[in-house]
C-alpha positions as CSV (number, residue, x, y, z in Angstrom):
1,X,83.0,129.2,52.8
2,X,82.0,126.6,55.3
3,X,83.3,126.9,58.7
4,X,82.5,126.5,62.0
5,X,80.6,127.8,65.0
6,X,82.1,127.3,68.6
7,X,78.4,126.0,70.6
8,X,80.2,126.2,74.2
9,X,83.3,125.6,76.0
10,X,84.3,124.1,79.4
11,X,87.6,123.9,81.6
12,X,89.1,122.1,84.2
13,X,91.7,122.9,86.7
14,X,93.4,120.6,89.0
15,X,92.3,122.2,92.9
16,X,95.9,122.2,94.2
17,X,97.3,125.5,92.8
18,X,101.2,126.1,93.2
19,X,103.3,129.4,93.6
20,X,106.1,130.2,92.8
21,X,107.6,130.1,96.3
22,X,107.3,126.2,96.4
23,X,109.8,125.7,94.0
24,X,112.2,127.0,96.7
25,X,112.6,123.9,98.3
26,X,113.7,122.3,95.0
27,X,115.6,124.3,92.7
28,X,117.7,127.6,93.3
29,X,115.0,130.3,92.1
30,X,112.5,132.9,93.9
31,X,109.3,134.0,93.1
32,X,110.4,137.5,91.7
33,X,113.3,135.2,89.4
34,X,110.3,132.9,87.9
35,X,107.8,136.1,86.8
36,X,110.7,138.6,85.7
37,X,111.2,135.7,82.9
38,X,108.1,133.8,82.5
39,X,105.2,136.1,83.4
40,X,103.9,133.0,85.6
41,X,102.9,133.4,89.1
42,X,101.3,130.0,89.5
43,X,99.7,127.1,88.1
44,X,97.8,123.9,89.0
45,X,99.1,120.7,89.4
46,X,97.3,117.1,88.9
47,X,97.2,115.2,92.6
48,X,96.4,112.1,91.0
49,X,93.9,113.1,88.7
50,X,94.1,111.7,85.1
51,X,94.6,112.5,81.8
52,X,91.4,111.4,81.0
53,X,89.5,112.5,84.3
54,X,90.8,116.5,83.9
55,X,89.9,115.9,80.0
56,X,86.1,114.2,80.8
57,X,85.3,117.0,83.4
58,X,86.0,119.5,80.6
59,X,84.3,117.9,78.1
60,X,81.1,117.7,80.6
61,X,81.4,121.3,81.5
62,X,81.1,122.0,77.4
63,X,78.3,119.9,77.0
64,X,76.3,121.7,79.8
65,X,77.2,124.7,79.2
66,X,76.1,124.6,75.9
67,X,73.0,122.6,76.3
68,X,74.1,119.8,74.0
69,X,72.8,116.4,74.8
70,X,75.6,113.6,75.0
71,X,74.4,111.2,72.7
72,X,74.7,114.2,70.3
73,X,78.3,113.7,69.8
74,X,79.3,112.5,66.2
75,X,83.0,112.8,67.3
76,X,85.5,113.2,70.2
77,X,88.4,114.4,68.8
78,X,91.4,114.8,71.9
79,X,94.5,116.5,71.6
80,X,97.1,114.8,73.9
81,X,100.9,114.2,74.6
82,X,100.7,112.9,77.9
83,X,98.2,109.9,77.6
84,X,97.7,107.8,80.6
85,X,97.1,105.0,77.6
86,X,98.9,104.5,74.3
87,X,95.8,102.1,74.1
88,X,92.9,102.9,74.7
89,X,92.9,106.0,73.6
90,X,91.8,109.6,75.7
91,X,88.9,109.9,73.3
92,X,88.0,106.4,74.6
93,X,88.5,107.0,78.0
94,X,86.1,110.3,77.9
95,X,83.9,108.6,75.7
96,X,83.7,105.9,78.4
97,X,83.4,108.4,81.1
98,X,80.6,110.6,79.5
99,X,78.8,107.8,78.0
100,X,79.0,109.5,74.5
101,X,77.7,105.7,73.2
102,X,77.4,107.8,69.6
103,X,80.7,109.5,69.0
104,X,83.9,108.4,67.1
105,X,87.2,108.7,68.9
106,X,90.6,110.0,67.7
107,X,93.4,111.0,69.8
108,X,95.9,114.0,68.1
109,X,99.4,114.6,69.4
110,X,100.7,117.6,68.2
111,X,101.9,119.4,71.6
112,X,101.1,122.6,72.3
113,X,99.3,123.3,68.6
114,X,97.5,120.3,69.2
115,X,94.1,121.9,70.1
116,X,94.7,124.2,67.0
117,X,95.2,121.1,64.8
118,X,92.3,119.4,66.4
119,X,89.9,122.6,65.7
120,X,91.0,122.0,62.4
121,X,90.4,118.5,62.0
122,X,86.6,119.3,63.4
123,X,86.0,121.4,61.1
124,X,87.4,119.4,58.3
125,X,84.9,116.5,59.2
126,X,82.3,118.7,59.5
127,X,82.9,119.9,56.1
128,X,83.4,116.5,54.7
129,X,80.8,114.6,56.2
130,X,76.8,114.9,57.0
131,X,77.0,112.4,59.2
132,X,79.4,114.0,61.7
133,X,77.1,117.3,63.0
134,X,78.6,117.8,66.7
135,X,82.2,117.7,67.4
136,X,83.6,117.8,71.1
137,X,87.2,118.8,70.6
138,X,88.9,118.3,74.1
139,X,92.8,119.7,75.0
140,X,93.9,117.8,78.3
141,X,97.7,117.7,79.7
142,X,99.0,116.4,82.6
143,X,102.6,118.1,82.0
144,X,103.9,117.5,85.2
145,X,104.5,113.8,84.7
146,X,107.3,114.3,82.5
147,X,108.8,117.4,84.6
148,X,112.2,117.1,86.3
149,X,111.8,119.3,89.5
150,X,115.4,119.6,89.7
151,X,115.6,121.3,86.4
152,X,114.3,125.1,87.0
153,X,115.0,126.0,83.3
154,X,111.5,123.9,82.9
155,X,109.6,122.5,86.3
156,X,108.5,126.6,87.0
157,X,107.1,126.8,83.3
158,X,104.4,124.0,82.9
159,X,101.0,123.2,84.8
160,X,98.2,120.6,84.5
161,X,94.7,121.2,82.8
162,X,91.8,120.4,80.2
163,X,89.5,122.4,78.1
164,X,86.9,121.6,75.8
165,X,84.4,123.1,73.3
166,X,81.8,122.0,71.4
167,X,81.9,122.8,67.7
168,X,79.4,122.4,64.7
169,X,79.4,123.4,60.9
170,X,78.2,127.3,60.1
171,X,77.9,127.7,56.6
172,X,79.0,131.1,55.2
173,X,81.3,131.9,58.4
174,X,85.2,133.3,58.3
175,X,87.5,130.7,58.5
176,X,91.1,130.5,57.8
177,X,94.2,127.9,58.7
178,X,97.7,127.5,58.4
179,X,100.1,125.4,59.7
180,X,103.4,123.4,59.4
181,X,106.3,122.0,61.6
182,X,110.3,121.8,61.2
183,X,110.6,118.0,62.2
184,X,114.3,118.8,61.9
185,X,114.3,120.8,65.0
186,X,112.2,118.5,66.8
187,X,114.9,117.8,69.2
188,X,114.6,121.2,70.8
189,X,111.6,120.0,72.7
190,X,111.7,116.5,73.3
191,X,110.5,113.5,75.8
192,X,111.3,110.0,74.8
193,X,109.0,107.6,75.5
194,X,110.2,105.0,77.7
195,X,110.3,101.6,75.9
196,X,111.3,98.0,76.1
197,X,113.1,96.6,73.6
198,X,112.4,92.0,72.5
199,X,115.5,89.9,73.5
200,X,115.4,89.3,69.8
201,X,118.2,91.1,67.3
202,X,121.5,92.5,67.5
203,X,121.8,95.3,70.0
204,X,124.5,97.1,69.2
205,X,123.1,97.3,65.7
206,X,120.2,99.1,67.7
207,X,122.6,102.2,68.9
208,X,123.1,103.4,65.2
209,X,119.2,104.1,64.8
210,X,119.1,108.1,65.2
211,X,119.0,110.0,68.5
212,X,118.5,114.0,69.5
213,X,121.7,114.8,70.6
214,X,120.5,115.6,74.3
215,X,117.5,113.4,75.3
216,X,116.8,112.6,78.8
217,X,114.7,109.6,79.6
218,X,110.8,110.3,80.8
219,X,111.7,113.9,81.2
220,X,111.3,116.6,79.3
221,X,114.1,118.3,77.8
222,X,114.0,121.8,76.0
223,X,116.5,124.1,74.5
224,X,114.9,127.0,75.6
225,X,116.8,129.2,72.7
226,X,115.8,127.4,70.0
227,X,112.3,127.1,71.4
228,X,112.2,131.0,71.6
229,X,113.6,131.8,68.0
230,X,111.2,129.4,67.1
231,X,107.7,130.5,68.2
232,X,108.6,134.4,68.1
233,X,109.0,133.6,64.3
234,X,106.2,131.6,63.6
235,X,103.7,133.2,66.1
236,X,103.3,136.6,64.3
237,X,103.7,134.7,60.5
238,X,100.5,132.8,61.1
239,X,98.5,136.2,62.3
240,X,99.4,137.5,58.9
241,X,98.6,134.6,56.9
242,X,95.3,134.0,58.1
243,X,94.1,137.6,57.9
244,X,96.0,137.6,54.1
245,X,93.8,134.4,53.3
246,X,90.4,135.9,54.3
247,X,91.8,139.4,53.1
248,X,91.7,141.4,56.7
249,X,93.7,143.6,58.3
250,X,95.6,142.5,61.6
251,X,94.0,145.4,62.9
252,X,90.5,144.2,61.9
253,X,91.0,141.2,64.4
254,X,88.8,141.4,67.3
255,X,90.9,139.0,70.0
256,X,94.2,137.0,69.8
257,X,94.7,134.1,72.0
258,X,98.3,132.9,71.9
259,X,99.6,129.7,72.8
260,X,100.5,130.6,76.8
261,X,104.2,129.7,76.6
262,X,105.6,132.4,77.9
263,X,105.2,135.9,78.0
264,X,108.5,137.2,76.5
265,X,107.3,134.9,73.6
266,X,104.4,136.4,73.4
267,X,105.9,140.0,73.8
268,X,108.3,139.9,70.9
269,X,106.3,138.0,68.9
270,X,103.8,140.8,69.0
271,X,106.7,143.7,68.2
272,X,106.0,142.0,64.6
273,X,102.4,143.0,64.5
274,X,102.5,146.7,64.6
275,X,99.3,146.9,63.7
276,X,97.6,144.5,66.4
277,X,96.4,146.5,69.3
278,X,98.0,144.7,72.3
279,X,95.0,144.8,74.7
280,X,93.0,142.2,71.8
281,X,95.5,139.5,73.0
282,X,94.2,137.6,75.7
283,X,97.2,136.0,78.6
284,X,96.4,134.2,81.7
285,X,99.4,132.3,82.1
286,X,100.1,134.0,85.1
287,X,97.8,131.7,86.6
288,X,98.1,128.5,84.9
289,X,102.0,128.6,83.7
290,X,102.1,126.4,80.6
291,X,99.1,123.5,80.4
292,X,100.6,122.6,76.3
293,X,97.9,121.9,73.9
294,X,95.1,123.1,76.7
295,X,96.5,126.5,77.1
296,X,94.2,128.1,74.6
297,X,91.1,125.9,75.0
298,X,91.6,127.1,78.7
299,X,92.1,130.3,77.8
300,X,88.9,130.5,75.3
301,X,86.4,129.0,78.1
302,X,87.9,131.7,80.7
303,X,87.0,134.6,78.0
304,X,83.6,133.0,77.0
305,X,82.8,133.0,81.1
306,X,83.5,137.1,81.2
307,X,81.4,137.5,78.0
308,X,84.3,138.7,76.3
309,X,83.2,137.0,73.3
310,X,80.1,138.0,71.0
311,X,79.0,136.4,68.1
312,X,80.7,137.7,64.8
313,X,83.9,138.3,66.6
314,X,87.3,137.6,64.5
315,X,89.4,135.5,66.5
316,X,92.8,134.0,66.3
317,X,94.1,131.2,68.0
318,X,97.6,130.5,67.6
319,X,99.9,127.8,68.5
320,X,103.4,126.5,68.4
321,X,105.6,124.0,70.4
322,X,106.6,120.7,70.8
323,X,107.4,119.4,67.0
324,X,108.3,121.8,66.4
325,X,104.9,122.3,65.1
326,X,102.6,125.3,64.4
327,X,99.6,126.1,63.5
328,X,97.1,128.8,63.5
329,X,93.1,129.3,62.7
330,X,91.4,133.0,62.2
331,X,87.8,132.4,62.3
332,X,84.5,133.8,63.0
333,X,83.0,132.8,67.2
């Protein structure tokens, strides 16, 4: 089988970190109400920085870290759902800003599976094409743009952040995906994207084109029950899956990193996987709060710094959100 060897991974976090206490002053809540439900005692929020900027820095740190010259970069692949462009893309941008001269750009919206999806991808051009040899797969969000801080079933959950790795082809290596959305429930988890419309055209005809039932503009809206069924469902399907595809055991896994949504997500998810000993899944929301299709990229560079990772280790990553999409990868660091 040909899959994939993570070279080095990088982070960045926004330097203004926020408590829980300074959502006093907007929203009726405490800090003991926000981590009784959430797990989240923190999390960093973008004063000005970009998209692009927390996304580049990442990227940088991943490139350095692992020794890896810039103009080695086949392809920037960036997974994304709060742009600062639709055009140019946040590939472009980071290409711009690293001076990757060399490297293809795509941009992947797939909220918070995105950098899932986008591990994925790299390893599906790496598979498919000699040509493309280094991959920097970069997860950046700047969630806060599209947060109402009036509305405390959803300002207290999200943060801002980037993380990056650097990936290449390994032939012979464990690799297993899976993956899938229910585009019927998208509305569960929804921002519309403020647009325009040409003084052209009828526009009551307009009003008959189909709309989520609750959609609240430039803000993000979630229904925070459906979400929950949702990803306690799918979370603990996609363990199996994987390990049934490469014909492990849960219990042969050596780390799980989770999408950080939210612990109680996390925590029944995991009452499906008996088998999984719960010290191999890896949570440090309680300092970040929800960063979307970062989260595990984040969370990947923070266990690669403490050498919790050693080459040969089965890993999982794992995620599901916005979509609602899913998807999940078991594969060999």
């Amino acid at each position: 089988m040909r899959g994939i060897t993570i070279v080095s991974t990088g982070s960045y976090l926004p330097e203004d970190c926020i408590p829980n206490e300074a959502f006093v002053k907007y929203v009726d809540t405490s800090d003991e109400w926000i981590r009784t439900r959430t797990g989240i005692q923190s999390r960093h929020i973008a004063n000005g920085e970009p998209t692009w900027y927390m996304g580049a820095q990442a990227g940088k740190k991943a490139l350095e870290s692992g020794g890896v010259a810039v103009e080695d970069v086949d392809l920037i692949l960036v997974s994304c759902c709060t742009p600062d462009y639709m055009t140019p893309s946040m590939a472009c941008m980071i290409q711009r800003e690293l001076g990757a001269v060399n490297a293809m750009c795509i941009d992947l919206n797939s909220a918070c599976s995105g950098f899932v999806h986008g591990l994925d991808t790299a390893r599906r051009y790496l598979a498919a094409d000699e040509d493309v040899k280094t991959v920097l797969l970069v997860s950046t969000e700047r969630l806060s743009q599209m947060v109402d801080f009036t509305d405390r079933s959803v300002c207290v959950l999200l943060g801002d952040g980037a993380g990056a790795c650097v990936v290449r082809r390994k032939e012979d290596a464990l690799y297993a995906f899976t993956g899938g959305a229910d585009g019927a429930s998208g509305g569960a988890l929804n921002v519309k994207y403020p647009r325009h419309e040409s003084p052209f055209g009828d526009p009551e005809k307009r009003k008959a084109y189909f709309e989520f039932p609750e959609v609240r503009e430039k803000f993000l809206y979630m229904d925070g029950r459906e979400v929950y069924r949702f990803s306690t469902r799918v979370f603990p399907e996609m363990v199996k899956t994987c390990c049934e595809k490469l014909g492990i055991s849960v219990e042969q896994l050596d780390h799980v990193v989770p999408h950080q949504a939210n612990y109680r997500i996390v925590d029944t998810g995991l009452k499906n996987l008996p088998g999984l000993d719960r010290e191999k899944v890896f949570l440090n929301l309680e300092k970040y709060g929800n960063t979307g299709s970062a989260s595990i990229a984040i969370a990947l560079d923070e266990m690669n710094g403490k050498g919790m990772l050693r080459r040969g280790d089965k890993v999982a990553v794992m995620g599901f959100g916005g979509g609602l999409t899913y998807a999940g990868i078991v594969f060999e660091w």
